[in-house]
N, C-alpha and C positions, 0 to 999 in steps of 0.2 A: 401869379397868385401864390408867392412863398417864397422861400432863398430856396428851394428845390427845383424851380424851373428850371424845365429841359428844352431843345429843340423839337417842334412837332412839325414842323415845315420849311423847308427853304426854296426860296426865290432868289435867283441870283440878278447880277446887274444884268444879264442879257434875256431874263425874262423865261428862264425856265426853272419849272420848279421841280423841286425833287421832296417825297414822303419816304421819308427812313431812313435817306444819303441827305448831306449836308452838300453833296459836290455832285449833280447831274451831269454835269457838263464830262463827266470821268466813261460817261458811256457814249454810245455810236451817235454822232453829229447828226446821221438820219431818224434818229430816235429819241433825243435826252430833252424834248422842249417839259416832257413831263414822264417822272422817271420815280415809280415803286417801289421799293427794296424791302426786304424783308428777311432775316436770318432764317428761317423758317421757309412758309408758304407765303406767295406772294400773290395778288390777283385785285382785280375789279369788281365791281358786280353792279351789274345795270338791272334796277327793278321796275318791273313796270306791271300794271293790273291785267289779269287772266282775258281780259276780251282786248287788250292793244296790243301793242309791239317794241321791244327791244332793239336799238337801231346801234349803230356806229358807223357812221357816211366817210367815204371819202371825199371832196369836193374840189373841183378846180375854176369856182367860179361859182356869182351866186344869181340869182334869181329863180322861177318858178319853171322850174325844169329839170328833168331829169337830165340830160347831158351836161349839168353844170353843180347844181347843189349835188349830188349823191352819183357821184359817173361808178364811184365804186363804192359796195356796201356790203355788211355783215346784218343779220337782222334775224333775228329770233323772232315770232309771229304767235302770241299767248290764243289770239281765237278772232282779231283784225278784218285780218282776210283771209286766214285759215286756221288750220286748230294746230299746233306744235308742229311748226313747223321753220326750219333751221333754211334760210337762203343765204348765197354768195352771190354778188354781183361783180360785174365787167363790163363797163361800155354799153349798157346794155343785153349783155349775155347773163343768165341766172343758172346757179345750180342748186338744188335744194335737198335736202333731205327730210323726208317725211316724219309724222310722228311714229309709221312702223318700221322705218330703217332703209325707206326705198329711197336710191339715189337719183334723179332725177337733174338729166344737163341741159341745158338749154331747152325746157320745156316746164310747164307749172303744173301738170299732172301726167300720170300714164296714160296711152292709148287706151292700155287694158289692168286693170289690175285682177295679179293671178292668185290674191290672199292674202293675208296679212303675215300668216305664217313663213311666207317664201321669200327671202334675198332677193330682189330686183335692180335693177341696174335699165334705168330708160334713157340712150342718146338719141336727143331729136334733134331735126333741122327744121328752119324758118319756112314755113308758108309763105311763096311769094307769088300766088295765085298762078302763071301761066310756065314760072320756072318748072325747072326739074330738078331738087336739091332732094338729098337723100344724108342719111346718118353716118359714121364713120366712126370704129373704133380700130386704132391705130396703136400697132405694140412693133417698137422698134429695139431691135437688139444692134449687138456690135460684136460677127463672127469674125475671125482672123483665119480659121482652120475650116476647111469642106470638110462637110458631113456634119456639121457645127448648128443648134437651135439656134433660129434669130428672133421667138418668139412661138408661144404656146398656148393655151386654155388647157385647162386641168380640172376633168371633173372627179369628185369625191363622191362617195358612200358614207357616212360619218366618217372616219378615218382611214376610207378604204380606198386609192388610189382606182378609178373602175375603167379610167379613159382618158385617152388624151388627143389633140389636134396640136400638130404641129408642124410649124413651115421651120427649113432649114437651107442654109448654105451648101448648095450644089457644088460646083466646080467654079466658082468668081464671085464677087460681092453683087452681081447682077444676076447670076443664075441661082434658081431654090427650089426644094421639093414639099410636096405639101402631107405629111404622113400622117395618117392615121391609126392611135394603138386602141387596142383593149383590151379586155383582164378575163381570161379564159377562168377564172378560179383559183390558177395558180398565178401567176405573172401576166405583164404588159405584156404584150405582142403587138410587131406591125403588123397591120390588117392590108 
C-alpha cells in the first residue's frame, strides 16, 4: 500500500513464522515454528468472554480425549467451570491457583478452606477407593558437612522470623536430625 511498505510478517520456506524478526529460524529449534520479537515488551494475549475459558493445549494426537488432544494444558477459566481460576496440566495431573492465591496440586479444590485472607497450599492424592495413598511434600537439599540443613519450614510474624522446623545431616548422607527452634523474644533457639 505505498513505496513505504515494510515487513509485518515472515514465513519462511520451512513454515515458520516469525512477527517482528524476519529470521525465526535464529532461535531454539524446540521453539521458532512461531517466534515474537519485539524491542520493547513482547507477549500474546488470548481473549476470551467472562463465562469461557482461555486455553493453550499441548497435544500428542487427536481425537475426543483427553490423553491425546490436551495431554498437557495451560488454561485460564473466566467463570466455564470456575470463576478465575489459573490451571496447569500433566498427563492428567492438575495444579491450579485460585482466584484468592490458593495453590492447589493435584486436586480441583480444598478439603477445607481456612479464608480468603490466608496463603494456602493443598497437596492432594488420587482417591482410588480401596487404596491407601496419602499427600507428600518433599524438600530435598544437598549437605556435604554434618550438622549441615537438608531442608526446613520457616514460619514468619510479618517480618519476624517466630520458628523454625528443620531436618539436618547427622553424621552421613543417611543419618539426620530433626530440630526444632523458636523465638524467645530475643533470638531462635533449639527447642
Amino acid at each position: 500500500g505505498g513505496d513505504d511498505a515494510s515487513i509485518a510478517m515472515t514465513i519462511d520456506s520451512s513454515q515458520r513464522v516469525g512477527i517482528g524478526t524476519t529470521s525465526p529460524s535464529d532461535y531454539s529449534t524446540s521453539a521458532d515454528n512461531l517466534v515474537i520479537y519485539d524491542a520493547n515488551h513482547a507477549g500474546i494475549t488470548i481473549a476470551s468472554p467472562t463465562n469461557k475459558s482461555g486455553n493453550l493445549f499441548f497435544a500428542d494426537g487427536t481425537g475426543n480425549s483427553d490423553t491425546t488432544e490436551h495431554r498437557g494444558f495451560i488454561q485460564y477459566d473466566h467463570g466455564n467451570n470456575a470463576t478465575d481460576v489459573m490451571s496447569i496440566g500433566t498427563a492428567g495431573a492438575e495444579m491450579r491457583i485460585t482466584s484468592d492465591g490458593e495453590l492447589i496440586l493435584k486436586g480441583n479444590s480444598l478439603a477445607y478452606d481456612f479464608g480468603d485472607e490466608r496463603g494456602q497450599l493443598c497437596i492432594s492424592s488420587v482417591n482410588h477407593g480401596s487404596n491407601n495413598n496419602y499427600a507428600v511434600l518433599q524438600l530435598q537439599g544437598h549437605s556435604n558437612s554434618n550438622g549441615v540443613g537438608t531442608g526446613a519450614i520457616y514460619f514468619y510474624d510479618h517480618s519476624n522470623n517466630v520458628a523454625i522446623i528443620q531436618a539436618d545431616r547427622a553424621t552421613s548422607e543417611s543419618s539426620s536430625n530433626l530440630l526444632f527452634y523458636t523465638n524467645d523474644g530475643s533470638s531462635l533457639g533449639e527447642r
